[in-house]
N, C-alpha and C positions, 0 to 999 in steps of 0.2 A: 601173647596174652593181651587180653582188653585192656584200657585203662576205665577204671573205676571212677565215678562221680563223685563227690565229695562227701554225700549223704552217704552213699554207700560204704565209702572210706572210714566215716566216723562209726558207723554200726557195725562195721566188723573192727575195729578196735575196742568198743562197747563191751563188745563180746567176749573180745580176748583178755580184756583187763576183769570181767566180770565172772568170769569161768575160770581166770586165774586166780585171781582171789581168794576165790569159795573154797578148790580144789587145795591151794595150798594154806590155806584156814584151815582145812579140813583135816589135813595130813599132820599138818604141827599138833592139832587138838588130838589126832591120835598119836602120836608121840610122847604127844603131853602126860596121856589118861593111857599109858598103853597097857595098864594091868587089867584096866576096866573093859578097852575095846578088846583083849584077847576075849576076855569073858563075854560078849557080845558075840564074837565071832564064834566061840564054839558054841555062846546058844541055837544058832541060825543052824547048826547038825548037816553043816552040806558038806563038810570036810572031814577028814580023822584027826581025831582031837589031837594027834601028833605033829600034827601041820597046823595047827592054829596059830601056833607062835610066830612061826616063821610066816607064814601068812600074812597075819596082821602085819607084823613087821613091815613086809616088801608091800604089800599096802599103802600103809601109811605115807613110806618113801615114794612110793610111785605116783604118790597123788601130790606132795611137792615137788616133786623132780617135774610133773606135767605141769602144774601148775606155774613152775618157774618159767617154764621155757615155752609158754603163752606168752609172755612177757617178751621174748626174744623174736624179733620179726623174722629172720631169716628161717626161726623153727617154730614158728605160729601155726603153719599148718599142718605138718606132721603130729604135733599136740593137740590141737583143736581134733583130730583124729583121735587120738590115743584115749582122750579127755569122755569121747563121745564113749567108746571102749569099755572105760570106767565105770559110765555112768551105765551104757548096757551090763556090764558085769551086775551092778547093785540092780537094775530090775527083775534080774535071772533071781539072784536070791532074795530078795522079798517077794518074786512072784510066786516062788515056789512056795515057800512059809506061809503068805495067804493061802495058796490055794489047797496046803495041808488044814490051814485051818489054826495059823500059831499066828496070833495077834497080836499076843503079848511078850512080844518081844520091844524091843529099844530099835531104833535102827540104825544107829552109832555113827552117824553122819559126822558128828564133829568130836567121837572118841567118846565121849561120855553124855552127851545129852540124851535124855530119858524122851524122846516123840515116839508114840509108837507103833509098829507098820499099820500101813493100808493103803488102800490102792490109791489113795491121792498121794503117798510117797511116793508111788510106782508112776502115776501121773508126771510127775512133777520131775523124779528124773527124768523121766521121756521129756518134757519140757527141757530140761538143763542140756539134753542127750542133741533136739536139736540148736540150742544156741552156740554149746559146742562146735557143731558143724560149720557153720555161720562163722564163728572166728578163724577155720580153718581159710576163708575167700572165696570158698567154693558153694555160693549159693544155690547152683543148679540141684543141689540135691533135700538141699530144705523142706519142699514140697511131699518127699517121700516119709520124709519124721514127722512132719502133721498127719498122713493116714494114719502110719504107726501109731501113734499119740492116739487117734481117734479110736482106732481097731482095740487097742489095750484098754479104753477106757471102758471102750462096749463090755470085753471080756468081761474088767471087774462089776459092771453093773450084772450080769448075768450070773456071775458069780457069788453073787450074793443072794440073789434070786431066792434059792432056792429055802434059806433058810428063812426068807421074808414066807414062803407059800409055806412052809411049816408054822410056823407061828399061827398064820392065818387059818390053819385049818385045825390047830387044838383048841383056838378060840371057840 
């Protein structure tokens, strides 16, 4: 294994302390608000309303338990994985809801905070998805969540599109 420069050194702990943080912010606030993130959870309709609870549940945990163990050097990178995971999981299901057409929705990021979806969510964890990676040490692959990042953005501009040429043409 290389040895890493100090810059380098610092930006992947940047990372892991910054992605630790949020993720386990996030998990406790759904722990916190977990009657309210159930009801978030089964509004997003990607599950059987029988699995929401337990869902959310291991959710919430999964996103502390990663979040801890960014914190832990010898398991920074397994998690910086796992984290990235996460953050792909929440694109899947707000991309899907956009691209049904349900806006209004919450995006239950921290349990109970009322933001609500859109493709700059979807952005932004693609964002999160690659600093993730980043705190994993394994830079080599950074490069590939920037086109990602890019390619999704194109999508939701395109995706909107269409309802911008309606508009435009009942005027």
């Amino acid at each position: 294994m290389t040895t890493l420069n100090s810059h380098t050194f610092v930006v992947i702990w940047v990372a892991r302390l910054s992605i630790g943080a949020l993720l386990l912010i996030g998990g406790l606030g759904k722990l916190y608000y977990m009657t309210d993130f159930r009801k978030i959870v089964d509004a997003y309709k990607l599950i059987p309303k029988s699995w929401t609870s337990s869902f959310a549940l291991a959710l919430a945990i999964s996103e502390c338990v990663c979040g801890s163990l960014l914190f832990v050097p010898r398991l920074s990178g397994v998690a910086g994985f796992f984290a990235a995971g996460l953050f792909g999981l929440f694109i899947v299901a707000i991309s899907a809801n956009l691209l049904r057409g349900r806006t209004k929705l919450a995006c239950g990021c921290f349990g109970k905070r009322m933001q609500l979806l859109s493709w700059f969510t979807v952005l932004r964890n693609f964002a999160l998805s690659g600093v993730a990676v980043v705190a994993t040490g394994r830079l080599s692959v950074v490069p590939f969540f920037l086109v990602l990042a890019y390619v999704v953005a194109t999508l939701g501009r395109i995706a909107q599109r269409p309802k911008t040429f309606v508009a435009d043409a009942a005027s």
